[in-house]
KOLROLO-460415 format. One record per residue (C-alpha): residue number from 1; z, y, x. Coordinates in Angstrom, 3 decimals, padded with zeros to 6 digits. Last residue first. Example, Ala and Ser with C-alpha at 12.3 -4.5 7.8 and 13.67 -1.06 7.14 Angstrom:
2
2 / 007.140 / -001.060 / 013.670
1 / 007.800 / -004.500 / 012.300
//
This chain:
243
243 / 095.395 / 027.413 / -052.568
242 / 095.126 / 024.153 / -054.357
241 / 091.166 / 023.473 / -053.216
240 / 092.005 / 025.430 / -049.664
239 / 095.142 / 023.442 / -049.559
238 / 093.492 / 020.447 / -050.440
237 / 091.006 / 020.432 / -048.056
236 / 093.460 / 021.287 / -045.037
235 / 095.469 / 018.010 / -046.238
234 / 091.843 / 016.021 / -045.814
233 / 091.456 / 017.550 / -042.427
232 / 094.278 / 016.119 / -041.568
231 / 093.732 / 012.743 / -043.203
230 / 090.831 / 012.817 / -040.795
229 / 092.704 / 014.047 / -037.344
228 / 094.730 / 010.792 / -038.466
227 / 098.817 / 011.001 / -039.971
226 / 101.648 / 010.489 / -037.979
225 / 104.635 / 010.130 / -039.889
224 / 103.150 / 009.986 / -043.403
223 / 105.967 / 011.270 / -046.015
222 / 105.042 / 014.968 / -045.673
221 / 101.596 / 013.883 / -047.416
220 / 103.132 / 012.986 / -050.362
219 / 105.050 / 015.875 / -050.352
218 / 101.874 / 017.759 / -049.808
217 / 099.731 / 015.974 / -052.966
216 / 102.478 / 016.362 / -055.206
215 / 101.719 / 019.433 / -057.489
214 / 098.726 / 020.029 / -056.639
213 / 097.559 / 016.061 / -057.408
212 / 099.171 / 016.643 / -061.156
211 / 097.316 / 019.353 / -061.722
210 / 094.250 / 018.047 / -060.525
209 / 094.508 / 015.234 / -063.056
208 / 091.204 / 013.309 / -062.216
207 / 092.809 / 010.193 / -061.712
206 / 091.065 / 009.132 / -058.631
205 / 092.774 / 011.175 / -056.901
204 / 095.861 / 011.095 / -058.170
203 / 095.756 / 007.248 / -057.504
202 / 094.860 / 008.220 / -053.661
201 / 098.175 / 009.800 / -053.534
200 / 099.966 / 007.575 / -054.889
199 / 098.448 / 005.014 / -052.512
198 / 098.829 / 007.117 / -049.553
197 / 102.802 / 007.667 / -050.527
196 / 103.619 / 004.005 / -050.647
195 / 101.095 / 003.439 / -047.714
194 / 103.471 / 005.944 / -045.555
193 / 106.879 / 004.011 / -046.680
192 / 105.375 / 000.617 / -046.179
191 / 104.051 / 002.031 / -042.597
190 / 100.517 / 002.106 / -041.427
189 / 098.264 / 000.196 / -039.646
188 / 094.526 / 000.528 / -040.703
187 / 092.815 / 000.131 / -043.964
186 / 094.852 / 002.508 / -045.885
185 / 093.944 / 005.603 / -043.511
184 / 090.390 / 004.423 / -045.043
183 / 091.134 / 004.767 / -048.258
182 / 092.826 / 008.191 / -047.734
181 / 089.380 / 009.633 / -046.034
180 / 087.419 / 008.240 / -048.964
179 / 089.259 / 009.940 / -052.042
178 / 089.330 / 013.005 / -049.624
177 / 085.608 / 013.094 / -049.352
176 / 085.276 / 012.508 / -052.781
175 / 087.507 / 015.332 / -053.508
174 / 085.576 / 017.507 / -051.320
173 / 082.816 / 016.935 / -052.923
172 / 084.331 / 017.478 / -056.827
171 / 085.625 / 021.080 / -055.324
170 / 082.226 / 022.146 / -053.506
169 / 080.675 / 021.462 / -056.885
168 / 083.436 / 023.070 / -059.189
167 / 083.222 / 026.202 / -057.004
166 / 086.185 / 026.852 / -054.518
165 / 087.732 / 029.925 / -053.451
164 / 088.671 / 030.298 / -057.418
163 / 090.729 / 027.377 / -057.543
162 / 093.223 / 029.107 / -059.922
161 / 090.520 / 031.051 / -062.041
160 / 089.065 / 027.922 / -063.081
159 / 092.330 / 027.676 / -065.299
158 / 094.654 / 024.619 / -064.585
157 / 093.859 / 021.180 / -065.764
156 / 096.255 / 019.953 / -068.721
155 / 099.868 / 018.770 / -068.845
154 / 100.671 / 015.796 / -070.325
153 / 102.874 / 014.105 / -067.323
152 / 101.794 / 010.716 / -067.655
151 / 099.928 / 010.574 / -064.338
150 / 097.765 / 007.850 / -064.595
149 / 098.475 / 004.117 / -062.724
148 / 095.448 / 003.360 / -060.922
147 / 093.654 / -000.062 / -062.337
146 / 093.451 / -002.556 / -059.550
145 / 090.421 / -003.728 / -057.998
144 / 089.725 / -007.198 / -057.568
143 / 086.509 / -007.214 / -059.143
142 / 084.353 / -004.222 / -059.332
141 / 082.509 / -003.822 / -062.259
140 / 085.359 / -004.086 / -064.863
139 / 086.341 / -000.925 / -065.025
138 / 082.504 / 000.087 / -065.836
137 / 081.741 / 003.256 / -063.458
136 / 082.493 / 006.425 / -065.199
135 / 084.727 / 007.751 / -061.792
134 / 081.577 / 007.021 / -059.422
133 / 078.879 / 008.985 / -061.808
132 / 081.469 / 012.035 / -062.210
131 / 081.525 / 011.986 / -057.748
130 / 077.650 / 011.188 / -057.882
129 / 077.525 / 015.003 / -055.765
128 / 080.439 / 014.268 / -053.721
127 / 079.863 / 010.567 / -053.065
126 / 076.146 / 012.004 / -051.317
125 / 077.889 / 014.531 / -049.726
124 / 080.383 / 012.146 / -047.957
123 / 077.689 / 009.984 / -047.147
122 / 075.782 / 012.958 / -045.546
121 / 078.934 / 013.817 / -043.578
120 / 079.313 / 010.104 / -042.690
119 / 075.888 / 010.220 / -040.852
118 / 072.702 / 008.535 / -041.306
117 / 073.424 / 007.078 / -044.770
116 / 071.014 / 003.279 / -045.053
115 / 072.750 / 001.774 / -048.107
114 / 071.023 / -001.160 / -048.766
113 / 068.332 / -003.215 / -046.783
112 / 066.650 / -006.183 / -048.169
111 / 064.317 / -008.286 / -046.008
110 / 060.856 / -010.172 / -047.333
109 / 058.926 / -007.335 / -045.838
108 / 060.773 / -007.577 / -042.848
107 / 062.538 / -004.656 / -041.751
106 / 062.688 / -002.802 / -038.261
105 / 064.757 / 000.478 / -037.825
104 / 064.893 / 002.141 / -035.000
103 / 067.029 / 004.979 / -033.238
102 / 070.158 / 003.804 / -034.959
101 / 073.274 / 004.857 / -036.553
100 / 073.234 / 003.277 / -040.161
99 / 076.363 / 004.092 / -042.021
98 / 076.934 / 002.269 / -045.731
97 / 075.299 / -000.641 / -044.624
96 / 074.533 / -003.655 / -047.050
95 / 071.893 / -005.846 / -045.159
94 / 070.052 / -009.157 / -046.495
93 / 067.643 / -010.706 / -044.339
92 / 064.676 / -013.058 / -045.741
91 / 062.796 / -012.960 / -042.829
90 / 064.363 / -010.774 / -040.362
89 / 066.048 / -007.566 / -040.957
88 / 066.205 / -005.581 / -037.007
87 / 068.421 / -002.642 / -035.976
86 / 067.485 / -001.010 / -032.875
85 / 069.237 / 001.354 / -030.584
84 / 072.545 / 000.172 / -032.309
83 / 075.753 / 001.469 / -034.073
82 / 076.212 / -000.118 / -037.614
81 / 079.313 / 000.918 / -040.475
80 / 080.597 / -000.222 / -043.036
79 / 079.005 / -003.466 / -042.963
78 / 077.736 / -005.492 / -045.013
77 / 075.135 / -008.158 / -043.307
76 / 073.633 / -011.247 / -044.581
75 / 071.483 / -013.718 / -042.633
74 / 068.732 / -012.823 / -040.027
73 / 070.224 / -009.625 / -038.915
72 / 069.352 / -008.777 / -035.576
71 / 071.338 / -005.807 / -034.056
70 / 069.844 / -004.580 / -031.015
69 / 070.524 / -002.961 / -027.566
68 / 074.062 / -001.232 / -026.802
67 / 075.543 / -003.220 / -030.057
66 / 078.352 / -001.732 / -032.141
65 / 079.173 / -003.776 / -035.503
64 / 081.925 / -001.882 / -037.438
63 / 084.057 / -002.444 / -040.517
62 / 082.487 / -005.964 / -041.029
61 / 081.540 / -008.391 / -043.343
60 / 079.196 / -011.685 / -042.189
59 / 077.516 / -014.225 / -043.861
58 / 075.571 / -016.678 / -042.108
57 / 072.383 / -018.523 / -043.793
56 / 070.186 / -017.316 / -040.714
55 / 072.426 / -016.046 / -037.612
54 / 073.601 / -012.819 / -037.029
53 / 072.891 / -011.424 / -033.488
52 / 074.555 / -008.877 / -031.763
51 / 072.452 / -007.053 / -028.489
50 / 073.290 / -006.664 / -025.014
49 / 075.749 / -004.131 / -023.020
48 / 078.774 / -003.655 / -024.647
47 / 078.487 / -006.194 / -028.077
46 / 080.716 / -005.147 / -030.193
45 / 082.222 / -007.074 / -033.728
44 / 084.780 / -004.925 / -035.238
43 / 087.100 / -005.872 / -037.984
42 / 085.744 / -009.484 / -039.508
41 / 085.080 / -011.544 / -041.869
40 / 083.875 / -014.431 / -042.234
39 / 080.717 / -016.578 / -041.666
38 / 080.122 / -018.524 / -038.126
37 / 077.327 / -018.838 / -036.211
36 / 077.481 / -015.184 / -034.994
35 / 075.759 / -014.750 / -031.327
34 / 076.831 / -012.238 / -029.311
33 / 074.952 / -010.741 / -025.807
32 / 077.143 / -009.615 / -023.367
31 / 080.014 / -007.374 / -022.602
30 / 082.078 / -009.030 / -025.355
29 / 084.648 / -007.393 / -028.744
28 / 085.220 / -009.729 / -031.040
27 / 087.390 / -008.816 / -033.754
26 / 088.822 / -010.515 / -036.483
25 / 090.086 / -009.362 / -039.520
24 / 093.549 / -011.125 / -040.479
23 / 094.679 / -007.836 / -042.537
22 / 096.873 / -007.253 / -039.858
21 / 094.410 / -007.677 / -037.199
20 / 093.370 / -010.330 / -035.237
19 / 091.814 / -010.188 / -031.498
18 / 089.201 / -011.450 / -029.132
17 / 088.442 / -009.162 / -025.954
16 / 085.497 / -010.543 / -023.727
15 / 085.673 / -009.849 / -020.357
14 / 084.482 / -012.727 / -018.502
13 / 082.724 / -014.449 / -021.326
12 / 084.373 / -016.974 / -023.853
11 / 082.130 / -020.518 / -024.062
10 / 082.216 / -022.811 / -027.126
9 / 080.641 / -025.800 / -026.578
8 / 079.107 / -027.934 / -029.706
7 / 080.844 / -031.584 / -030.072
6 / 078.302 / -034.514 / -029.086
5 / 080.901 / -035.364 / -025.589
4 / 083.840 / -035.880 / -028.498
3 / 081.638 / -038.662 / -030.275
2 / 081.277 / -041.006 / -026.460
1 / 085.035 / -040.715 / -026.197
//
């Protein structure tokens, strides 16, 4: 009996929402401050009215950490996304944020911060522009990721005259965009029969074989029930790319 009394406390605030996703993310949403001890990964971490706090030697992954006061990183961070008045790199701090939403931003000199967009339209840009960069990375650079199956239909790119309401630039953009809108309608719930068609889709996407992708890309699209506002604006993209 005398061990059990040395074990740490773990205390759940009035309020506090704890919950799993499908993917077994968790997410830890509390009106108070938060403290991470623990590494993993999670969905959303939110702190309502205080600040989030990640622990030295703690390693932490996230879709979203929202804080009304401060996010203090003192161990490592990536994140899709940070909302906070302050954001704060201690000593030795290691951040990768792809969308930093903040008033202030504190580093460390010993800190590493990477990423750093201010909005997802200038993200979106950004993956637009490096769009030819993106598609010659090394195969092998990221691990886990599966090779796209290639459209084996032989036909070549249409004319230039076909997309002619779009330049090359503004096209290759707003294929990024789309690349990155489908990928994330594949990170939340949806059905075996939508993801089926997603995932096709996002292969002829990454393919490169626009004639292919104008051929398909709105039957594929039919199949999802009840797609996002973004995967909306995505199919309104395509038609104005497609014509």
């Amino acid at each position: 009996m005398e061990d059990t009394k040395n074990f740490p406390t773990m205390i759940i605030p009035q309020g506090t929402e704890v919950a799993v996703n499908e993917q077994g993310q968790l997410s830890i949403r509390t009106p108070g401050n938060l403290v991470i001890q623990n590494s993993g990964v999670y969905s959303v971490i939110e702190s309502g009215s205080g600040s989030v706090r990640i622990d030295p030697e703690v390693q932490v992954e996230a879709i979203s950490v929202e804080a009304a006061d401060s996010c203090f990183v003192a161990g490592e961070l990536t994140a899709w996304r940070v909302h906070a008045d302050k954001i704060i790199l201690e000593k030795g701090a290691q951040a990768n944020i792809m969308l930093q939403e903040s008033q202030t931003l504190e580093l460390d000199r010993n800190a590493r911060l990477v990423g750093n967009f201010a909005s997802e339209k200038e993200l979106y840009l950004m993956l637009g522009r490096f769009s030819r960069q993106l598609r010659d990375l090394p195969e092998g650079l990221f691990t886990g990721t599966r090779r796209e199956s290639l459209p084996k239909n032989g036909r070549t790119l249409p004319p230039p005259s076909e997309f002619a309401d779009v330049d090359k630039q503004q096209r290759e953009e707003m294929l990024a965009l789309i690349r990155v809108i489908v990928e994330r309608e594949l990170a939340g719930k949806v059905g075996d029969t939508e993801r089926q068609a997603l995932e096709e889709l996002l292969g002829l996407v990454r393919s490169g074989n626009e004639a292919a992708l104008a051929e398909a890309y709105a039957g594929l699209l039919d199949r999802v029930q009840k797609p996002s506002s973004d995967l909306g604006k995505g199919r309104a993209m395509l038609d104005r790319i497609f014509g």
